[in-house]
VMD Tcl script that builds the backbone (N, CA, C; Angstrom):
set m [mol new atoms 168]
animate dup $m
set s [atomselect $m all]
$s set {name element resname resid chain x y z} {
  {N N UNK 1 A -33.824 -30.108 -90.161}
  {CA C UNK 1 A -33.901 -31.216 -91.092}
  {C C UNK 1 A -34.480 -32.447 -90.397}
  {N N UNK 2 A -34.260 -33.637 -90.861}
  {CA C UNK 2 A -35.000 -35.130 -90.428}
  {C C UNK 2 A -34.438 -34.940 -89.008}
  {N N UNK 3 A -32.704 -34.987 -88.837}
  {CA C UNK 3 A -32.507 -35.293 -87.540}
  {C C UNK 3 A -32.865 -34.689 -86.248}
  {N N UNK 4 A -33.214 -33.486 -86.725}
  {CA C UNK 4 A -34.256 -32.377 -85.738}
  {C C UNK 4 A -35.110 -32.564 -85.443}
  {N N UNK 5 A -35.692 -33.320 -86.265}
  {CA C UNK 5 A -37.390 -33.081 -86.199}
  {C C UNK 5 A -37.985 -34.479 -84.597}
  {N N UNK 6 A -39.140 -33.757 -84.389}
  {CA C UNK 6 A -39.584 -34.337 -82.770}
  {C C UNK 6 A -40.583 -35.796 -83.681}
  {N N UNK 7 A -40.773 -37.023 -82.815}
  {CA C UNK 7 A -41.059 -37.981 -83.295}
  {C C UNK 7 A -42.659 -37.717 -84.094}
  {N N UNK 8 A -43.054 -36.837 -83.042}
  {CA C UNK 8 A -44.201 -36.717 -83.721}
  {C C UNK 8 A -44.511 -36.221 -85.327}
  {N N UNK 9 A -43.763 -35.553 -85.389}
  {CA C UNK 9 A -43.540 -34.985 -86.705}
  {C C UNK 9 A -42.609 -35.638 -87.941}
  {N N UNK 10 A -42.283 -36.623 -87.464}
  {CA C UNK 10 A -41.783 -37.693 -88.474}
  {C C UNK 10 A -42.779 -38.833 -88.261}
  {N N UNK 11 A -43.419 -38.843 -87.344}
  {CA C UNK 11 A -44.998 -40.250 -88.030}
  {C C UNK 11 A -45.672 -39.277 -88.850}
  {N N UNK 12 A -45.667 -38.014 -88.605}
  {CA C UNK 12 A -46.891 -37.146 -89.303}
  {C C UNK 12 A -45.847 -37.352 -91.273}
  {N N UNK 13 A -44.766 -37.085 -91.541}
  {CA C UNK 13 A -44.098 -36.960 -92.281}
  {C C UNK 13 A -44.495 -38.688 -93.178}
  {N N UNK 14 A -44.383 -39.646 -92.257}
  {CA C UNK 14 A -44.440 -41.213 -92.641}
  {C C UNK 14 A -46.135 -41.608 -92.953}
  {N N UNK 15 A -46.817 -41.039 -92.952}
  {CA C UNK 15 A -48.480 -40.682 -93.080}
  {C C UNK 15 A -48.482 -39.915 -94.383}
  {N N UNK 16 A -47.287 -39.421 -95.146}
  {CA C UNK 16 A -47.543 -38.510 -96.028}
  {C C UNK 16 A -46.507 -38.169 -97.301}
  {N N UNK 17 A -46.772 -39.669 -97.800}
  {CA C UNK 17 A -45.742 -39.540 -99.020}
  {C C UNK 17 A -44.958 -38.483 -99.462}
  {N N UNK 18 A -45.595 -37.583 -99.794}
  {CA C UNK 18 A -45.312 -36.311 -100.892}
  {C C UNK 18 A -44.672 -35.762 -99.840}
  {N N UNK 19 A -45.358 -35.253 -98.428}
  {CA C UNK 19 A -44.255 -34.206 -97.523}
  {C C UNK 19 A -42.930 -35.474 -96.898}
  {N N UNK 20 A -43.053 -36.308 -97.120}
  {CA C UNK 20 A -41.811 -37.165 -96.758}
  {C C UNK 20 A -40.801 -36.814 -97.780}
  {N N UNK 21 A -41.270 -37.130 -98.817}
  {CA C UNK 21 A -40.267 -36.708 -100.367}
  {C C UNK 21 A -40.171 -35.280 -100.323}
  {N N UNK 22 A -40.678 -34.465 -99.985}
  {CA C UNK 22 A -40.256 -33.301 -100.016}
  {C C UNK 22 A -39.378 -32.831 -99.157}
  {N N UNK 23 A -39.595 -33.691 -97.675}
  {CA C UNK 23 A -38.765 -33.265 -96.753}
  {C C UNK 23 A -37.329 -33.761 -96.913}
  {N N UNK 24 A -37.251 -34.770 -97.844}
  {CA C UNK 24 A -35.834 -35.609 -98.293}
  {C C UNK 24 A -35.397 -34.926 -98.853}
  {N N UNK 25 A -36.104 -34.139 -99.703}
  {CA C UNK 25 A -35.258 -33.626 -101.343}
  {C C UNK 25 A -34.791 -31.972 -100.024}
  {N N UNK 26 A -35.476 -31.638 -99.457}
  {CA C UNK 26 A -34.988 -30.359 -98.643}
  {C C UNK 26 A -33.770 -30.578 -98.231}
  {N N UNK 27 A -33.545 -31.922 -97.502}
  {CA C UNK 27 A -32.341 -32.660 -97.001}
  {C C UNK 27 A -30.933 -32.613 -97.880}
  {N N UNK 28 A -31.273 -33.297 -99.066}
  {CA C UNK 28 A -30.870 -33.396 -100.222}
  {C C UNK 28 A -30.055 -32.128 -100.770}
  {N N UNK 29 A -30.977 -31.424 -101.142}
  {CA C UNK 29 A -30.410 -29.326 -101.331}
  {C C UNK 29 A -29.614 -29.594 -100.262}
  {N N UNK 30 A -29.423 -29.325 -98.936}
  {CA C UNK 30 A -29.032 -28.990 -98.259}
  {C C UNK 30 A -27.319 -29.075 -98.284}
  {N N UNK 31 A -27.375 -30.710 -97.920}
  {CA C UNK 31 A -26.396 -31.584 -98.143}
  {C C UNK 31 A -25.441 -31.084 -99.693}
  {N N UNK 32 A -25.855 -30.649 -100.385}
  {CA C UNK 32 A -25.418 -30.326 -101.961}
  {C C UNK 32 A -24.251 -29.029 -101.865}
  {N N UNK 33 A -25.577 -28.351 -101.537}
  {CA C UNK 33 A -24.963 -26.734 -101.047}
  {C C UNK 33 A -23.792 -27.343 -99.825}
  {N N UNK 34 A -24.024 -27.721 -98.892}
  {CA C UNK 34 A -22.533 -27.802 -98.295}
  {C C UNK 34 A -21.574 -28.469 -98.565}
  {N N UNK 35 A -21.638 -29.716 -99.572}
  {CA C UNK 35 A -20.306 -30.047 -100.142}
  {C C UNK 35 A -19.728 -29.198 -100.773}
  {N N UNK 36 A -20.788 -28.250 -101.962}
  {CA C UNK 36 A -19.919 -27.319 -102.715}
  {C C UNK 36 A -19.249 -26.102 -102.296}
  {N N UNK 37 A -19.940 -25.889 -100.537}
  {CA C UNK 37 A -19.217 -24.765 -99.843}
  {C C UNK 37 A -18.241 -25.964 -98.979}
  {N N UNK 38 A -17.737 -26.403 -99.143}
  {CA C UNK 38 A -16.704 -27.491 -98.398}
  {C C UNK 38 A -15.506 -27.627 -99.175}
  {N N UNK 39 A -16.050 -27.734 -100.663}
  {CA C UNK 39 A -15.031 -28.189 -102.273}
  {C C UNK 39 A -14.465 -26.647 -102.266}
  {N N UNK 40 A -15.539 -25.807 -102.299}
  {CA C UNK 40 A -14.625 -24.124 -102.593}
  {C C UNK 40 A -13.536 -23.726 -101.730}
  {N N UNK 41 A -13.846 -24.097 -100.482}
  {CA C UNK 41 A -13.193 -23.866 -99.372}
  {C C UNK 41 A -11.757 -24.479 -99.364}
  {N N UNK 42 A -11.366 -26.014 -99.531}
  {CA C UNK 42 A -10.872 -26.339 -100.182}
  {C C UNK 42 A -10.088 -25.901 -100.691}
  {N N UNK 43 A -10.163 -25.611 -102.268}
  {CA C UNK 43 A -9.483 -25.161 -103.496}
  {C C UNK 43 A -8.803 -23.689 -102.582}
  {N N UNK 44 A -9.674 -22.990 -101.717}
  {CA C UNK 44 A -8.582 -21.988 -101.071}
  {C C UNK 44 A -7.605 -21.991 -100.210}
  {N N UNK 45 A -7.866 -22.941 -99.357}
  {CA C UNK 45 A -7.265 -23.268 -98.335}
  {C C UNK 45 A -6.883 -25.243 -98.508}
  {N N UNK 46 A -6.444 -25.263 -99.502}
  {CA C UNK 46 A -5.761 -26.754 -98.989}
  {C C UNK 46 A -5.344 -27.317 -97.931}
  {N N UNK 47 A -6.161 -28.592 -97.896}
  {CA C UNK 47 A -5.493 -29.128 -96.401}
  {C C UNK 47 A -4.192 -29.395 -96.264}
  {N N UNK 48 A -3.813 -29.397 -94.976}
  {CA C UNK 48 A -2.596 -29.717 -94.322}
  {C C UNK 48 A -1.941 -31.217 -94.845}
  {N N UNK 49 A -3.025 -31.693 -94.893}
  {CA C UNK 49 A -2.727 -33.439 -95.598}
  {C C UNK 49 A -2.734 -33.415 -96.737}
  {N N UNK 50 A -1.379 -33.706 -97.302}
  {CA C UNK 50 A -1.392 -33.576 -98.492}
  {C C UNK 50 A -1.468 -34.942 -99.020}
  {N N UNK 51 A -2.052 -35.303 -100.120}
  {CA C UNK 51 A -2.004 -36.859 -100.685}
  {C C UNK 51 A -0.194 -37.230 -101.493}
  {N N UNK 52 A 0.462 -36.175 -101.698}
  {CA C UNK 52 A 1.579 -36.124 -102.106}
  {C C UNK 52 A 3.300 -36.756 -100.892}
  {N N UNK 53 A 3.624 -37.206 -101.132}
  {CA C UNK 53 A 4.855 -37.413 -99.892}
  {C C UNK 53 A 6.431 -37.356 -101.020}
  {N N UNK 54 A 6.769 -36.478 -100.244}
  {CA C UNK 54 A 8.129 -35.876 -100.439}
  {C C UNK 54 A 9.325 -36.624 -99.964}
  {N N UNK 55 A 10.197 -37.475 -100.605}
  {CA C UNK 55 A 11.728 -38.498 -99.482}
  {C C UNK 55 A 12.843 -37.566 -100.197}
  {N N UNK 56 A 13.306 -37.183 -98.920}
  {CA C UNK 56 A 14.730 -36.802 -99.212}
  {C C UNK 56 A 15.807 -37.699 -99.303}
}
mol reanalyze $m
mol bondsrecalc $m
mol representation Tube
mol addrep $m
């Protein structure tokens, strides 16, 4: 993704509207797909932290 990429290839990216926006929106997908594998994960395995607190 962006943070990978070698400098040269992000001036080449900044020279080139359309592959800049394309390379965002790749970013973008990316980022998407792993919240919703983060949210599923989640719903199976609830965290340890619960937002709930229990007083005896």
């Amino acid at each position: 993704m962006l943070l990978e990429m070698d400098n040269s290839e992000l001036l080449l990216l900044l020279e080139s509207p359309e592959s800049l926006a394309a390379k965002v929106d790749e970013a973008v997908q990316v980022l998407k797909v792993s919240k919703t594998k983060v949210s599923s994960q989640d719903d199976l395995h609830p965290s340890c932290f619960s937002t709930e607190v229990a007083v005896n």
